[in-house]
KEKE-3310 file (N, C-alpha, C; in steps of 0.2 Angstrom, whole numbers, plus 5000, padded with zeros to 4 digits):
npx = (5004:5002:5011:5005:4990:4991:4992:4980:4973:4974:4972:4959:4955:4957:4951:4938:4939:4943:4926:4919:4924:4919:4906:4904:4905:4893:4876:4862:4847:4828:4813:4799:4790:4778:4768:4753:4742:4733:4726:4727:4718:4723:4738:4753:4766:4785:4802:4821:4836:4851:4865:4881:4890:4877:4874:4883:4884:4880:4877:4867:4861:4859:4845:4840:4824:4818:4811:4799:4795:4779:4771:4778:4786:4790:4801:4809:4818:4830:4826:4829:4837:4847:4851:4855:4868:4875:4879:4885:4895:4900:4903:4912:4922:4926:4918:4905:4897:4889:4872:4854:4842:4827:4811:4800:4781:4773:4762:4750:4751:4757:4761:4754:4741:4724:4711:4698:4700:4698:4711:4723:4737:4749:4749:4748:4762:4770:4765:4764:4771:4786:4788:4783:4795:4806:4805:4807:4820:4839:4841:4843:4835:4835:4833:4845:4852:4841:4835:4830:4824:4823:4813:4806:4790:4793:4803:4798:4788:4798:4802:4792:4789:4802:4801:4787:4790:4800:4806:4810:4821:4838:4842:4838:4838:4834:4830:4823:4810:4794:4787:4777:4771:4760:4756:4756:4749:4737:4734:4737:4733:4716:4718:4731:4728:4723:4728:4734:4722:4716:4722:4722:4709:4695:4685:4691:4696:4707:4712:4704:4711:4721:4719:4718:4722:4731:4741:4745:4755:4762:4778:4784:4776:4775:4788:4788:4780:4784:4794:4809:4820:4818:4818:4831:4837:4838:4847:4845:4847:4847:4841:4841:4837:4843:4835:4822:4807:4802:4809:4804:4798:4808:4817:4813:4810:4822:4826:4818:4821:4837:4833:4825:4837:4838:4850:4857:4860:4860:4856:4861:4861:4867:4853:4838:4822:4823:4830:4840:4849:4844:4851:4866:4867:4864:4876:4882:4873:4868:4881:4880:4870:4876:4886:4880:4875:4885:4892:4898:4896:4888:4877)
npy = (4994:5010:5023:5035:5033:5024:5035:5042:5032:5029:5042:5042:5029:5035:5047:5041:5032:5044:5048:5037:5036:5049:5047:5035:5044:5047:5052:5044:5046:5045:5051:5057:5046:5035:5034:5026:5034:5032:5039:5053:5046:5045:5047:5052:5058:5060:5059:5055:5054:5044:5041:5039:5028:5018:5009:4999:4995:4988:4993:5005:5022:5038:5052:5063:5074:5084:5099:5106:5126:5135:5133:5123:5108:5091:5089:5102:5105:5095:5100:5118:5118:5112:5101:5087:5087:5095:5088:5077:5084:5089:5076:5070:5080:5076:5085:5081:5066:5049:5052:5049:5058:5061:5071:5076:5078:5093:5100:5112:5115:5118:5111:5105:5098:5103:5115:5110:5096:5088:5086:5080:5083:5083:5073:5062:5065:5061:5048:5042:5042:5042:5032:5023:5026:5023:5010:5006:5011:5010:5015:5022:5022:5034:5045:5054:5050:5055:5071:5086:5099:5115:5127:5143:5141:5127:5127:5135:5123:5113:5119:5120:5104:5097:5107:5101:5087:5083:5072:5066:5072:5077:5087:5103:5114:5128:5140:5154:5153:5153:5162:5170:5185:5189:5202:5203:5193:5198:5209:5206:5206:5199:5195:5188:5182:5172:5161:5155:5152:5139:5132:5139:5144:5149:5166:5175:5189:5200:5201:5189:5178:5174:5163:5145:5138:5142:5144:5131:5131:5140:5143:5153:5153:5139:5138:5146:5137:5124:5113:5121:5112:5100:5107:5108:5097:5097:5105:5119:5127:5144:5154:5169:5181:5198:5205:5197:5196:5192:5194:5199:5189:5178:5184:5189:5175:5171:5180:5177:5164:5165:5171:5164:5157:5144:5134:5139:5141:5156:5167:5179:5184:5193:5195:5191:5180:5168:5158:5158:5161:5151:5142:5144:5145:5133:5122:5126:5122:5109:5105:5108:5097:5087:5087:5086:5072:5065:5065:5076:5086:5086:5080)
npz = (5000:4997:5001:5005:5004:5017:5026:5025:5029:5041:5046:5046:5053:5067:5067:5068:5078:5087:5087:5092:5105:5111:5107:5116:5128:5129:5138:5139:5131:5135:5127:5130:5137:5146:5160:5168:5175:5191:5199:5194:5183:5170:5157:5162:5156:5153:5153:5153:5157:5157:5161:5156:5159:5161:5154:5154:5169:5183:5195:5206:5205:5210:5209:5200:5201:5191:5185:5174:5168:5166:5154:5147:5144:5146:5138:5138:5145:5140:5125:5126:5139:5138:5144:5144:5138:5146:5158:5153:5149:5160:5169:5162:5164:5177:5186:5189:5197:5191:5187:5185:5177:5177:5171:5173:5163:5169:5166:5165:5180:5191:5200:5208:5219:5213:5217:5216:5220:5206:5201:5206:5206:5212:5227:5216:5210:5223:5228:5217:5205:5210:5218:5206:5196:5203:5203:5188:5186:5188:5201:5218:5232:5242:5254:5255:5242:5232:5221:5218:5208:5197:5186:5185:5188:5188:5198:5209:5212:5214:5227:5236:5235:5240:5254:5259:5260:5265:5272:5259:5252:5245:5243:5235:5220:5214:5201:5196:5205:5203:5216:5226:5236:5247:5246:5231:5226:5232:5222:5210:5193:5186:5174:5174:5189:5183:5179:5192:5197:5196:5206:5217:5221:5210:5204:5214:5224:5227:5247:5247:5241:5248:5257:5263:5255:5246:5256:5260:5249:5246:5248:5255:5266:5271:5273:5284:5295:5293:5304:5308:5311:5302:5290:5289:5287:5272:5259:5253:5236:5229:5216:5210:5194:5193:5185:5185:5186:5196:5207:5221:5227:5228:5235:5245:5251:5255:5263:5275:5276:5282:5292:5300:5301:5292:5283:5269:5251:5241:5228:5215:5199:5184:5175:5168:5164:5159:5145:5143:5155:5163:5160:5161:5172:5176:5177:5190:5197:5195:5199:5214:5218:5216:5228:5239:5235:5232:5246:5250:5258:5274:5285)
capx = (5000:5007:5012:4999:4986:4992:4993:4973:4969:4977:4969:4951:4954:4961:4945:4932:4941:4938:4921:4917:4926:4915:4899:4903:4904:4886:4873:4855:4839:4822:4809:4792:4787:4772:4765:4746:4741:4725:4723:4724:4715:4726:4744:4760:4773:4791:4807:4824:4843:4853:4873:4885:4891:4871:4872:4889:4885:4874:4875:4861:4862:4855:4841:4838:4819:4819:4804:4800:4791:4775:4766:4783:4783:4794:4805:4811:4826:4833:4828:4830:4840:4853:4853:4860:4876:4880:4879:4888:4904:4902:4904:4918:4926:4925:4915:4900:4896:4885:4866:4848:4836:4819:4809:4791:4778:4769:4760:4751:4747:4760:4764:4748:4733:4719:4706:4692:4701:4700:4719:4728:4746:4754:4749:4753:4769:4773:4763:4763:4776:4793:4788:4785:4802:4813:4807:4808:4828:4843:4841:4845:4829:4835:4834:4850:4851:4838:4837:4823:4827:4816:4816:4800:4785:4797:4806:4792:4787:4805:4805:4787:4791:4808:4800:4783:4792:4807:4810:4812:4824:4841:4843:4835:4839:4827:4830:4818:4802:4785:4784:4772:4771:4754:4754:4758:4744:4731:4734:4737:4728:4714:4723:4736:4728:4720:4733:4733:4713:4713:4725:4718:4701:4693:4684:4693:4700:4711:4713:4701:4714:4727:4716:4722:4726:4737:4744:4748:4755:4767:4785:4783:4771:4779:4797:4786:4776:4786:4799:4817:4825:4816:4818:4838:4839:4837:4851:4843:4849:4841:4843:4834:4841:4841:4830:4819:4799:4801:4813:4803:4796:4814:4822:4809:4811:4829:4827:4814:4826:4839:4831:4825:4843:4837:4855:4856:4865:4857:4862:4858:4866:4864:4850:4829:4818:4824:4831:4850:4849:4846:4856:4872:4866:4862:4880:4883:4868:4872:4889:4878:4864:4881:4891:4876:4877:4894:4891:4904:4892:4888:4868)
capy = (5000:5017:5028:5043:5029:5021:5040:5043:5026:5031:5049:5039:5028:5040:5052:5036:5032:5050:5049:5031:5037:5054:5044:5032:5047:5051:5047:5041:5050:5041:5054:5052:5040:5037:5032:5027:5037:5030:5048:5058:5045:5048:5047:5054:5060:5058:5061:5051:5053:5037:5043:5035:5021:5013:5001:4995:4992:4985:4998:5008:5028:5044:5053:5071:5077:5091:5100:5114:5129:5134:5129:5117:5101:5085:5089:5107:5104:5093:5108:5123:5117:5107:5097:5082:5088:5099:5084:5072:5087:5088:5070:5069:5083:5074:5087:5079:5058:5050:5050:5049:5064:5062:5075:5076:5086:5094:5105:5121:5115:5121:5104:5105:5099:5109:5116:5105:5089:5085:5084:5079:5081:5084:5066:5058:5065:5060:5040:5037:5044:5044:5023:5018:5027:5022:5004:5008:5012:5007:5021:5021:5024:5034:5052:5057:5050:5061:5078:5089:5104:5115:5136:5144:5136:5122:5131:5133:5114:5109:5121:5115:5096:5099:5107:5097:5081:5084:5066:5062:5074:5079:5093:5106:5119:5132:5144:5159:5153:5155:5163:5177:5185:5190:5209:5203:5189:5201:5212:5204:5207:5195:5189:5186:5176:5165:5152:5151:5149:5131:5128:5143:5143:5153:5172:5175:5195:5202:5195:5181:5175:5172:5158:5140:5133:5148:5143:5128:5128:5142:5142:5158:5151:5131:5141:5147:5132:5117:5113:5121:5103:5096:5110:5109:5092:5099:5108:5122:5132:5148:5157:5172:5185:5204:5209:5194:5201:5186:5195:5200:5184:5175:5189:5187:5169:5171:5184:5174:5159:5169:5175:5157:5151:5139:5136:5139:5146:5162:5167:5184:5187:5194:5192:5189:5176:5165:5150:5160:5163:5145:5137:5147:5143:5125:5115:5128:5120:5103:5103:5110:5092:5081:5088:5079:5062:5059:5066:5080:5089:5080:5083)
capz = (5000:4995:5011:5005:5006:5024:5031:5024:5032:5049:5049:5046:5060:5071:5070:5069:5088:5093:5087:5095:5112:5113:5108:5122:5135:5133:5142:5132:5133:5133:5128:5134:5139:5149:5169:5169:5184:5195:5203:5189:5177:5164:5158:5164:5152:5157:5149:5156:5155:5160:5162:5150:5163:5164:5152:5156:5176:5187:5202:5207:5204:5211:5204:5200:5198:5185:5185:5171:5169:5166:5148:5143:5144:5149:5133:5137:5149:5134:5121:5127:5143:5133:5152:5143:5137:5153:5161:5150:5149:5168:5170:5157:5166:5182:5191:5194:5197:5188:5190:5182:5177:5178:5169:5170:5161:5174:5161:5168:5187:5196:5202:5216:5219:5212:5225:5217:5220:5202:5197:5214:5205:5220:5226:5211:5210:5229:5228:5210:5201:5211:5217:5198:5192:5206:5201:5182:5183:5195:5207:5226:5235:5249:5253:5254:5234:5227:5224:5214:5205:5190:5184:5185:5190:5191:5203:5214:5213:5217:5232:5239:5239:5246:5260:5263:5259:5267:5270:5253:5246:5253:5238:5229:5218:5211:5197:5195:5206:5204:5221:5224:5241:5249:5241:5222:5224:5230:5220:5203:5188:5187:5168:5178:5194:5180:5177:5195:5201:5198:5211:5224:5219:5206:5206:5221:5222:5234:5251:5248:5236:5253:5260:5265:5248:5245:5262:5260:5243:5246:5249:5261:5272:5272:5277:5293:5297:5296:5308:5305:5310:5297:5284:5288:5282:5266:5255:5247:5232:5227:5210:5202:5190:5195:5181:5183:5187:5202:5211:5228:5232:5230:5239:5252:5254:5257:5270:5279:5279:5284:5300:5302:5301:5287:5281:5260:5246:5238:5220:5213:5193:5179:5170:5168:5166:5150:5145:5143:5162:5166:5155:5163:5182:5178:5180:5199:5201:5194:5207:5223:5219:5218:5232:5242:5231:5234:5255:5252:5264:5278:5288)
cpx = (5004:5008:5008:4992:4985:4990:4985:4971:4969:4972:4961:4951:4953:4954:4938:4934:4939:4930:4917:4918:4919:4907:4899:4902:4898:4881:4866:4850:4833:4818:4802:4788:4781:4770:4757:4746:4733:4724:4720:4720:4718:4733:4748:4765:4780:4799:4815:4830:4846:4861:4876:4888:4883:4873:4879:4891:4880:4873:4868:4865:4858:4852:4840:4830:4819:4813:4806:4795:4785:4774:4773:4781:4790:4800:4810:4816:4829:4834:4832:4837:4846:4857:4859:4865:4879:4882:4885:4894:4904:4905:4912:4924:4930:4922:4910:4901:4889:4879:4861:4845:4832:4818:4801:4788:4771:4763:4758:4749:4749:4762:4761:4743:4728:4712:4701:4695:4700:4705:4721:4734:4751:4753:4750:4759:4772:4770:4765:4770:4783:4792:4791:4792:4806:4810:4806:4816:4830:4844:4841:4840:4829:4836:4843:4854:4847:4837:4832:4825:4821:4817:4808:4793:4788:4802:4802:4790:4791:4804:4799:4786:4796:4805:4796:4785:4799:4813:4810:4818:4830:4844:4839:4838:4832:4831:4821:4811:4798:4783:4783:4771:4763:4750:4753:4752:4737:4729:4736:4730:4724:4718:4728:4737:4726:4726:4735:4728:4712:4716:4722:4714:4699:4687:4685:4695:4701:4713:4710:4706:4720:4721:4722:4724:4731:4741:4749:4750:4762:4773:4786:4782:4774:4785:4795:4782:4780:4792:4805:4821:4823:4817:4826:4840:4839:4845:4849:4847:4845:4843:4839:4839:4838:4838:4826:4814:4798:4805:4812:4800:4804:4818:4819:4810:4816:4831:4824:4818:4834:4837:4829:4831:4842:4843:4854:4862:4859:4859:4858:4863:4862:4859:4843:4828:4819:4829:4840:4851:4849:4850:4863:4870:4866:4870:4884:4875:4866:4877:4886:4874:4870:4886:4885:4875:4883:4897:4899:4902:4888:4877:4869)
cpy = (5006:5019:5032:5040:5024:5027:5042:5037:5026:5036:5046:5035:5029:5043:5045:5034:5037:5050:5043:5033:5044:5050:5039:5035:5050:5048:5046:5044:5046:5048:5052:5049:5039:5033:5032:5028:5034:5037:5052:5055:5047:5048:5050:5055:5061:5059:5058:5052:5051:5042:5038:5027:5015:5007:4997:4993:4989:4989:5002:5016:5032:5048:5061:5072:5083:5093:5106:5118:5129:5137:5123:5111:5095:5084:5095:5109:5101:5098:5112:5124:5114:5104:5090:5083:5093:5093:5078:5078:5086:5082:5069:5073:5078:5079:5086:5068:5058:5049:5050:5056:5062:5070:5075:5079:5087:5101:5111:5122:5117:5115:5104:5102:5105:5109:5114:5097:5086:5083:5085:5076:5080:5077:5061:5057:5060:5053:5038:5037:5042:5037:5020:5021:5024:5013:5002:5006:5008:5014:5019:5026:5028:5041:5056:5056:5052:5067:5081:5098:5107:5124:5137:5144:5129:5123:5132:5127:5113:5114:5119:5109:5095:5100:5103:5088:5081:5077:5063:5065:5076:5085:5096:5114:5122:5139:5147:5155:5156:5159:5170:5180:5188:5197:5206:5198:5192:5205:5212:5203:5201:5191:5185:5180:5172:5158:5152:5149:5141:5129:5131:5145:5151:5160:5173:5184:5198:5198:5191:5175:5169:5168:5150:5135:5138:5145:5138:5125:5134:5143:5146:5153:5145:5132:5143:5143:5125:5117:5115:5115:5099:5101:5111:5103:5092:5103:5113:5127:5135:5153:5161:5180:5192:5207:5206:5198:5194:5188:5195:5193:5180:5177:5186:5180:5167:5175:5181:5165:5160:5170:5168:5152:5145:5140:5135:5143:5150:5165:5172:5186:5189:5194:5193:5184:5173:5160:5153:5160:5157:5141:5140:5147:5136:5123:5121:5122:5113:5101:5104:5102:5088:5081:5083:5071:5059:5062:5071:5085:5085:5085:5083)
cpz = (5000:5001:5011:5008:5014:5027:5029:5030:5039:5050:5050:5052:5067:5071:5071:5077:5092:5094:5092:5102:5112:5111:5116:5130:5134:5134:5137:5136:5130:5134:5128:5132:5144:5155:5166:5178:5185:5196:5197:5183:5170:5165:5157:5158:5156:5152:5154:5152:5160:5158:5158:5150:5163:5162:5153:5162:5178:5194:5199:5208:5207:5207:5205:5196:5195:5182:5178:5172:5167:5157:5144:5146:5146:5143:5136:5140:5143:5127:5122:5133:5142:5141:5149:5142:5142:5156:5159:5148:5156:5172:5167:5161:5173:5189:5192:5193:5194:5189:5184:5182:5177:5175:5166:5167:5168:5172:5161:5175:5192:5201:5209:5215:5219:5220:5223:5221:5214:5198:5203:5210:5210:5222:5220:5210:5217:5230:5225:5205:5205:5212:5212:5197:5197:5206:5193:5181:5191:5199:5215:5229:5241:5248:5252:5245:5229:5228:5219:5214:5200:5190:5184:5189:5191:5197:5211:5214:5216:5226:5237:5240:5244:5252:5262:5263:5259:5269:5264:5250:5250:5247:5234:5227:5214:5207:5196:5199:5205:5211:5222:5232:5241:5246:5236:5222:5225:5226:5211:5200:5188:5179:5170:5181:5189:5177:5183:5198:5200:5204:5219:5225:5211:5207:5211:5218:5228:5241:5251:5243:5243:5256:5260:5258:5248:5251:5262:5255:5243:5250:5255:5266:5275:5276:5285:5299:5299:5300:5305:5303:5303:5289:5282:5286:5275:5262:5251:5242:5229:5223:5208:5199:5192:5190:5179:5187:5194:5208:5217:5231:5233:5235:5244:5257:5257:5263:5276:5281:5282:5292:5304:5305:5297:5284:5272:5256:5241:5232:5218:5206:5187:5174:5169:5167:5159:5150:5145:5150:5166:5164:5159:5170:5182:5178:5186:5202:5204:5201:5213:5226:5220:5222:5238:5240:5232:5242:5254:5256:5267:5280:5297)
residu = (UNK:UNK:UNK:UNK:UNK:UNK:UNK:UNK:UNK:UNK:UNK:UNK:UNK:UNK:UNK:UNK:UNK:UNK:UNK:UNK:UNK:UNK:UNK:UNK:UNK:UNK:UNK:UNK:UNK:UNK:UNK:UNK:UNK:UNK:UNK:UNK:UNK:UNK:UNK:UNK:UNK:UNK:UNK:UNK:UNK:UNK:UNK:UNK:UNK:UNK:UNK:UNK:UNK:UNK:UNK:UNK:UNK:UNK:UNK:UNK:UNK:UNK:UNK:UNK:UNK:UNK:UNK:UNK:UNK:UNK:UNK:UNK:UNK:UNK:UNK:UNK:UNK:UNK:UNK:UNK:UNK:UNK:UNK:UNK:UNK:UNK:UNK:UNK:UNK:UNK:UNK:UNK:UNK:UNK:UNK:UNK:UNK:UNK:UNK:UNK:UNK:UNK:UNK:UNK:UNK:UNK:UNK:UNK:UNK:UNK:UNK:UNK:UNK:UNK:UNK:UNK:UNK:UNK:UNK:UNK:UNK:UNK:UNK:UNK:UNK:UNK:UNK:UNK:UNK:UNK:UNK:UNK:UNK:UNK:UNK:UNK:UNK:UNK:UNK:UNK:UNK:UNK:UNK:UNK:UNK:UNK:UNK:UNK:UNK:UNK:UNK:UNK:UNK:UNK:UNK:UNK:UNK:UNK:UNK:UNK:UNK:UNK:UNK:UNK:UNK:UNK:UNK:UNK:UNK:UNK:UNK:UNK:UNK:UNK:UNK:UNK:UNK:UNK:UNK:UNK:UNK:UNK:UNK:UNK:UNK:UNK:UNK:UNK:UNK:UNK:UNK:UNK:UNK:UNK:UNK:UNK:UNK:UNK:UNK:UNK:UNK:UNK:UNK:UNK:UNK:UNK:UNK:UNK:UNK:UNK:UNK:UNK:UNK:UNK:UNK:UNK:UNK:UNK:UNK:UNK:UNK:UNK:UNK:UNK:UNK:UNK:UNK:UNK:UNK:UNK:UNK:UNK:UNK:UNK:UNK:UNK:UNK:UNK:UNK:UNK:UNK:UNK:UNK:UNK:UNK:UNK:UNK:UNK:UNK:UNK:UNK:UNK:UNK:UNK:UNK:UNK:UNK:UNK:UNK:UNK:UNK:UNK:UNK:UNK:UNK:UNK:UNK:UNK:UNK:UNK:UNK:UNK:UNK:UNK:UNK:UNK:UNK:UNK:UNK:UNK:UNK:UNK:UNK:UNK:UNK:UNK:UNK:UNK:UNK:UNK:UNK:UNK:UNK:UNK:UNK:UNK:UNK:UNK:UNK)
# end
């Protein structure tokens, strides 16, 4: 074989081995898929990244719930979030270990029980849903191995389970919440309250709006309610950008867990309310869920 010919056949091999090696560092994405729920009558959509070692082991992994905002869907961390290749260089790099996403669609409910009682997500999420997945995949069923995360309205989810299900989670991060303080809810445009009246009842205006759904559904109130000790076994991270429209309730909740001595991490950068702002918070946010999976902070 000529030399010009060996040295073509070398360079093809030579990049077909990079290309083989860099496929092998990433991890697989099952897009959704689907839970028949008993409660909700109806099924679950779901969305799933396995780290690059799954199909090559037999150990069991820790799981990160990854909520989105509101009108997205159990895609939108993979689109617009581009979660699976943070992940898959962060792992590559050797800054995080490796684990599972979970990615529900939680569609426009704010990840609650409605105030008729006829979409009790919140109970599905917390019976139906984290059960099935964690006997779905190889995950490690134990609080200190899950962590629950989300921007938005996912944001808000992740920080109302964390608190009222304190024994399940030993991490959360929150990018941009949903959280609204007692002024901003009574005083919201009724166009406004309407994408939340199914959860805090409907024709409500002004203080009738702050009643016991509102109560036990916000992050404020939950941070004054449940027991410290139990909301210290928690890790929270708390993110929202200084020209985001969500500013005063975040702030809020951070001054209110401040004064409580809830210990946390507080994050105030550049930014607003948009997919550029999560995407450059998510692998701080990444490293904060897996400094607990691999007990680099103790409880």
């Amino acid at each position: 074989m000529k030399p010009l010919k060996i040295k073509i056949l070398l360079l093809f091999l030579l990049t077909l081995s990079f290309q083989l090696t860099a496929f092998c560092q990433q991890g697989r994405l099952l897009e959704s898929l689907t839970m028949e729920s008993d409660l909700l009558k109806s099924k679950v959509k779901y969305s799933v990244y396995l780290p690059p070692d799954y199909d090559k082991s037999e150990r069991s992994y820790p799981v990160l719930y990854l909520l989105h905002g509101y009108s997205g869907n159990e895609t939108v961390w993979i689109q617009f979030g581009e979660v699976n290749r943070m992940v898959d260089n962060a792992i590559k790099e050797g800054e995080v270990s490796s684990f599972i996403i979970i990615m529900p669609d939680g569609k426009t409910n704010w990840y609650c029980n409605d105030y008729q009682g006829l979409e009790p997500y919140e109970d599905m999420f917390i019976r139906e849903f984290i059960p099935f997945i964690e006997k779905q995949y190889r995950i490690r069923s134990k609080k200190e191995f899950r962590a629950i995360a989300g921007n938005s309205m996912g944001g808000y989810g992740a920080l109302k389970f964390a608190m009222k299900y304190n024994h399940l989670f030993s991490a959360c991060v929150a990018f941009s919440s949903g959280i609204f303080t007692d002024v901003e809810i009574a005083m919201m445009p009724d166009s406004i309250y309407g994408i939340l009246d199914g959860i805090y009842g409907k024709n409500l205006e002004g203080n009738k709006r702050i009643n016991e759904n509102w109560k036990n559904n916000s992050p404020l109130y939950l941070a004054k309610t449940i027991t410290v000790d139990k909301l210290r076994s928690v890790r929270f991270y708390i993110d929202c950008g200084d020209d985001d429209f969500l500013y005063r309730g975040n702030s809020d909740l951070h001054n209110l867990m401040r004064d409580l001595k809830i210990p946390h991490e507080y994050r105030v950068r550049d930014g607003g309310h948009n997919w550029k702002y999560w995407r450059e918070g998510l692998p701080a946010g990444l490293s904060f869920i897996n400094k607990s999976f691999i007990r680099e902070i103790g409880f």
